[in-house]
C-alpha positions, 0 to 999 in steps of 0.5 A: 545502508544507502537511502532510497528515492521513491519517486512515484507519489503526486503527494507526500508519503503517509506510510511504508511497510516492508514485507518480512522478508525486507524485499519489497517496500510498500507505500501509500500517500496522500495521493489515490494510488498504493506502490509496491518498490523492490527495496534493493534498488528503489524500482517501482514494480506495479501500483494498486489503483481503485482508491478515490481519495488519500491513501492513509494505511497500508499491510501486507500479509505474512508471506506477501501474498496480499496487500490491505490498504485503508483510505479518505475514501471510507472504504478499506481494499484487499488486493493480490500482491502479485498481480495489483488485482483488487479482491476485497472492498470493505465500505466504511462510514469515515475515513479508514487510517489504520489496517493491518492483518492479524497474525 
């Protein structure tokens, strides 16, 4: 299995995820912005901006049609996988370090 570079994040990586299919990886880092990379090859498809602090948690659902991250920021973001549109924003009172979808 060859290695993969991600160079995309301004801070160190706090979690990946790779959709079920295995295609396409997502990460998030201690930095405000989320990627989605083409696992093939390492290429950065598109970023998921609106967070304001460290992005702590990342999910992706089971047919990757969205994308949930959780942040510094208190707040948690559902965002279109395709289109890096934000959806949702859910407002916490701390810093949200855990997401995921129930399936």
């Amino acid at each position: 299995m060859k290695p993969i570079l991600l160079q995309g994040h301004e801070r160190s990586i706090t979690q990946i995820k790779y959709n079920r299919e295995g295609d396409l990886l997502f990460s998030v880092a201690k930095d405000p912005i989320a990627n989605v990379w083409y696992s093939v090859n390492g290429e950065r498809l598109g970023t998921y901006n609106g967070h304001t602090g460290a992005v702590w948690c990342v999910d992706v659902d089971w047919d990757t049609k969205n994308v949930l991250t959780g942040s510094a920021d208190n707040s948690c973001r559902l965002w279109d996988c395709e289109t890096g549109k934000q959806l949702a924003l859910l407002e916490t009172s701390s810093a949200v370090r855990t997401c995921g979808f129930d399936f």
